[in-house]
C-alpha positions, -999 to 999 in steps of 0.1 A, spaced: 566 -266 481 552 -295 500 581 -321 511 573 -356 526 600 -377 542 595 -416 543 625 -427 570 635 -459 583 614 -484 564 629 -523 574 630 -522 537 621 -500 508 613 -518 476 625 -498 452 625 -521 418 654 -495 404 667 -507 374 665 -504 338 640 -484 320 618 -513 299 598 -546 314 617 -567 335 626 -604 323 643 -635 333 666 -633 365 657 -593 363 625 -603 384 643 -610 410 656 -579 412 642 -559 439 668 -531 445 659 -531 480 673 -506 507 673 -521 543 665 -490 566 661 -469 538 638 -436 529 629 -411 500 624 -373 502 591 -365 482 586 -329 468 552 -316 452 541 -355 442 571 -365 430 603 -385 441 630 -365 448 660 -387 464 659 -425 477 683 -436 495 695 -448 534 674 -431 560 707 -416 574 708 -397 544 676 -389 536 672 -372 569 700 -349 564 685 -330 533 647 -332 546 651 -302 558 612 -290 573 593 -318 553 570 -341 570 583 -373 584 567 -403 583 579 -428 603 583 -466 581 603 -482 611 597 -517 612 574 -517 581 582 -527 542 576 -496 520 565 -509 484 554 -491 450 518 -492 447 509 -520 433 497 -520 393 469 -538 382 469 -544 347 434 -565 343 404 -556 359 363 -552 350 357 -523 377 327 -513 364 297 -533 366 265 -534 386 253 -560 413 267 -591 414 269 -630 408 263 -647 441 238 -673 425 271 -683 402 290 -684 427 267 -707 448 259 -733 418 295 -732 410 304 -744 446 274 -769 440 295 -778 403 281 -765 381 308 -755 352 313 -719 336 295 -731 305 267 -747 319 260 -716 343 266 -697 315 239 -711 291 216 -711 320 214 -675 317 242 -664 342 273 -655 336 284 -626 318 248 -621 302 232 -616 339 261 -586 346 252 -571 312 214 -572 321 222 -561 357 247 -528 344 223 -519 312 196 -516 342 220 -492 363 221 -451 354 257 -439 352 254 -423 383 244 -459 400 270 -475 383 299 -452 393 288 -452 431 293 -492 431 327 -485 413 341 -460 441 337 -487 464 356 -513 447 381 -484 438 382 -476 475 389 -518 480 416 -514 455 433 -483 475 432 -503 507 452 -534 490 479 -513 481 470 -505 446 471 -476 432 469 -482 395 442 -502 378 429 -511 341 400 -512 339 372 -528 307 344 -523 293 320 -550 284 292 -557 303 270 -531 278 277 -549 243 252 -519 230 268 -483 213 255 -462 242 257 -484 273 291 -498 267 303 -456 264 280 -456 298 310 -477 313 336 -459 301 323 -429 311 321 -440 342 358 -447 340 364 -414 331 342 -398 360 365 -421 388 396 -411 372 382 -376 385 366 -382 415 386 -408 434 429 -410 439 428 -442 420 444 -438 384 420 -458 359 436 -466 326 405 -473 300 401 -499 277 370 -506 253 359 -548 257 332 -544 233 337 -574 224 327 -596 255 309 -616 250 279 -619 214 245 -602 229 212 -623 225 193 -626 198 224 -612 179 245 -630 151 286 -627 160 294 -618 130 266 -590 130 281 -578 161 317 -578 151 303 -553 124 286 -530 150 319 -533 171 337 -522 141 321 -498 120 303 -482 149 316 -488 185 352 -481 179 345 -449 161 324 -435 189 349 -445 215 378 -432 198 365 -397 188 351 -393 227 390 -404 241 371 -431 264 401 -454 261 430 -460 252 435 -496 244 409 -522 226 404 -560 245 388 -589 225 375 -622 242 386 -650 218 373 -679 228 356 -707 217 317 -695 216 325 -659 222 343 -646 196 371 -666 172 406 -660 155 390 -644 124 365 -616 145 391 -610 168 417 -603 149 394 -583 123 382 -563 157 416 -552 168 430 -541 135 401 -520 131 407 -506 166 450 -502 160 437 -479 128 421 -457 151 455 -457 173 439 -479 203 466 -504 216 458 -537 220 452 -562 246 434 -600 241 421 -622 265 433 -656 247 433 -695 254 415 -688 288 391 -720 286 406 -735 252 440 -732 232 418 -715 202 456 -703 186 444 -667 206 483 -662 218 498 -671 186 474 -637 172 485 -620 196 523 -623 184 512 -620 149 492 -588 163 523 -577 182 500 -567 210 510 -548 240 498 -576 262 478 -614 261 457 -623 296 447 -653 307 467 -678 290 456 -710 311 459 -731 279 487 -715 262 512 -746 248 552 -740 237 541 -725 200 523 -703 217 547 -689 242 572 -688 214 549 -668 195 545 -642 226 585 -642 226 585 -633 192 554 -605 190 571 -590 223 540 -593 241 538 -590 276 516 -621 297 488 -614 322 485 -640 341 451 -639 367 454 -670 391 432 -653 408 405 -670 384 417 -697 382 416 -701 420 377 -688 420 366 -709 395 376 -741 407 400 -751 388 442 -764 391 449 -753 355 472 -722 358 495 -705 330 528 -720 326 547 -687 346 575 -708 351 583 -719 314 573 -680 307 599 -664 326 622 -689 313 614 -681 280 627 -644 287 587 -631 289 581 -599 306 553 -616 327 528 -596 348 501 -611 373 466 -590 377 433 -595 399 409 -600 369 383 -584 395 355 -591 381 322 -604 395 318 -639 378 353 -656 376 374 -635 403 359 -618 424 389 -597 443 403 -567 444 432 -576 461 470 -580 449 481 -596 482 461 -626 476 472 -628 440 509 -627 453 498 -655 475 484 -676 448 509 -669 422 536 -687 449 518 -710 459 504 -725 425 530 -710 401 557 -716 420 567 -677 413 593 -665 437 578 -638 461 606 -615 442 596 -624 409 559 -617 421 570 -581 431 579 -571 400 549 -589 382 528 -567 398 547 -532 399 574 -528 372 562 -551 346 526 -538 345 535 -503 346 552 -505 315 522 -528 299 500 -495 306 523 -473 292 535 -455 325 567 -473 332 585 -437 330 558 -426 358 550 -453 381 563 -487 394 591 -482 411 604 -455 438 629 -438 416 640 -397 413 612 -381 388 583 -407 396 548 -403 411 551 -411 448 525 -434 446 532 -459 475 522 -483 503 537 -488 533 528 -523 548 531 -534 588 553 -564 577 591 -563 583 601 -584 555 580 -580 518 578 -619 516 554 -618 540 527 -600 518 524 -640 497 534 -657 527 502 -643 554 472 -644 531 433 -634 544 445 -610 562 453 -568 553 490 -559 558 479 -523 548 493 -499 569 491 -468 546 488 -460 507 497 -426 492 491 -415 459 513 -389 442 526 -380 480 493 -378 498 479 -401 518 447 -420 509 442 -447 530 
């Protein structure tokens, strides 16, 4: 039996605590241990505790020394488009010249020039760009991702994507947790509503029977796709026992949050433009909130979700990357711990837990991953910081000192 001892970390970050989402003043609680450690057997966590103690029943296992450093749960990262191919650098440059997302859009970037770029790509080009932004994600401290479809919107190259998804979750350390974005955005020359019915009657059959994923997304937006297609989409995709997610109110308040209550969907992103009613309505549906300021932040704008008002309403909030190549181009949850401080006025606590706790149990793995507790994964990072405040407070620059994934070391 393989045994790993983690001893003397300035402080382990355990996020202990009960077994469901954390809410209201619970985000602030870190369960911390100052000088502490954990004894890790086969993968798994065996004790936590004070080093003193740990050291006494290690016994032969390996030591690794956290002395001075902050030892964290890897870092969950419940909104992400990993797979895509090339990139957006000529939206990125007319955007910094100011141009807005809908006027780069109809000019034939935006998601459309992603779709054309990965429809181009074999599978086997598509999952060598999506080891290296796994890899990026591994270096930031993450170890968990979700990760969409929708930059196909055809049958066969949107099951491309996830089998992509499914190829990484063999071949790289990085759990991938599918879900099927069919609906992205309306292709060309294509009529929504025609599309909603190839979404429905033929997409979501063919992902389903394959297992490619296990939750269905929906863009509802204003010129993408409204409250009616969305919510016709993700009943169709609840028959076939997908959970659901929804990106809503991103660019407008289209009433996408309040469907998501009436939906009682496992989680609503974005949320930029989401008022009281629709907050309430989140409350009420016990939905969870992504929030991605990290898009917010790349696309120019000051409009962030209301995370204060959020957590006050006794929402389970979790913060995510949205990496992507258009809107957010970043795989890193330091910076999105930065930005969520700094612009929505979290707590660096409250942050924590937004991005380990809370989205484990939006993916369905909160009995598995997300804290450092007996029985879990030891999925890990230790970071060359003495305090964990400092991973928001120093930003462009990689605290990283190690990640380990189910006990072994992979960065």
């Amino acid at each position: 039996m393989s045994s790993i001892a983690v001893l003397r970390a300035s402080q382990l970050v355990t996020l202990a605590g009960p077994k469901r989402p954390r809410a209201g003043r619970e985000l602030s609680e870190l369960a911390m241990i100052p000088n502490g450690g954990m004894l890790i057997r086969d993968g798994k966590i065996d004790v936590v505790g004070p080093s003193a103690e740990i050291e006494k029943k290690a016994g032969d296992a390996e030591v690794i020394d956290a002395r001075g450093k902050v030892v964290l749960p890897g870092f969950v990262d419940a909104h992400t488009h990993l797979v895509f191919a090339g990139n957006r650098l000529d939206d990125f440059e007319r955007r910094a010249c100011g141009d807005t997302y809908e006027q780069i859009a109809k000019a034939g970037g935006g998601i459309w020039s992603t779709v054309e770029k990965t429809r181009a790509a074999s599978e086997t080009d598509l999952l060598m760009q999506a080891k290296k932004h796994a890899d990026w994600f591994l270096r930031c401290g993450t170890t968990t991702v979700e990760s969409k479809s929708g930059y196909g919107l055809s049958v066969e190259d949107e099951l491309k994507m996830l089998r992509v998804m499914r190829r990484l979750n063999q071949e790289t350390p990085l759990e991938i947790v599918p879900t099927f974005l069919g609906a992205h955005a309306v292709p060309r020359k294509r009529r929504a509503d025609e599309y909603v019915d190839l979404v429905v009657n033929e997409m979501l059959s063919r992902v389903t029977s394959d297992g490619l994923a296990e939750f269905c997304d929906v863009f509802c937006e204003s010129g993408y796709f409204d409250i009616e297609q969305s919510s016709r989409i993700l009943g169709a995709a609840k028959k076939l026992g997908l959970k659901l997610r929804i990106h809503a109110d991103q660019l407008n308040n289209s009433g996408a949050a309040k469907l998501a209550g009436q939906l009682k969907a496992t989680t609503a992103d974005h949320l930029e433009k989401t008022d009281k009613e629709g907050i309430a309505a989140l409350k009420s549906g016990g939905v969870q909130p992504v929030l991605l300021p990290g898009s917010v932040y790349a696309l120019g704008s000051s409009h962030y979700p209301r995370a204060r008002e959020m957590i006050e309403a006794g929402l389970s909030i979790v913060i995510a990357t949205d990496f992507n190549p258009g809107s957010s181009p970043t795989p890193s949850m330091p910076m999105i711990l930065s930005i969520a401080c700094t612009q929505m006025k979290m707590s660096p606590a409250e942050a924590v837990s937004a991005s380990t706790i809370n989205p484990a149990y939006s993916l369905g793995r909160g009995d598995q991953i997300g804290s450092l507790e007996s029985g879990k994964l030891a999925n890990f990072s230790i970071f060359d910081c003495v305090d964990y405040r400092e991973l928001a407070y120093w930003f462009g620059v990689q605290q990283t000192d190690s990640v380990y994934v189910k006990g072994r070391r992979v960065h």
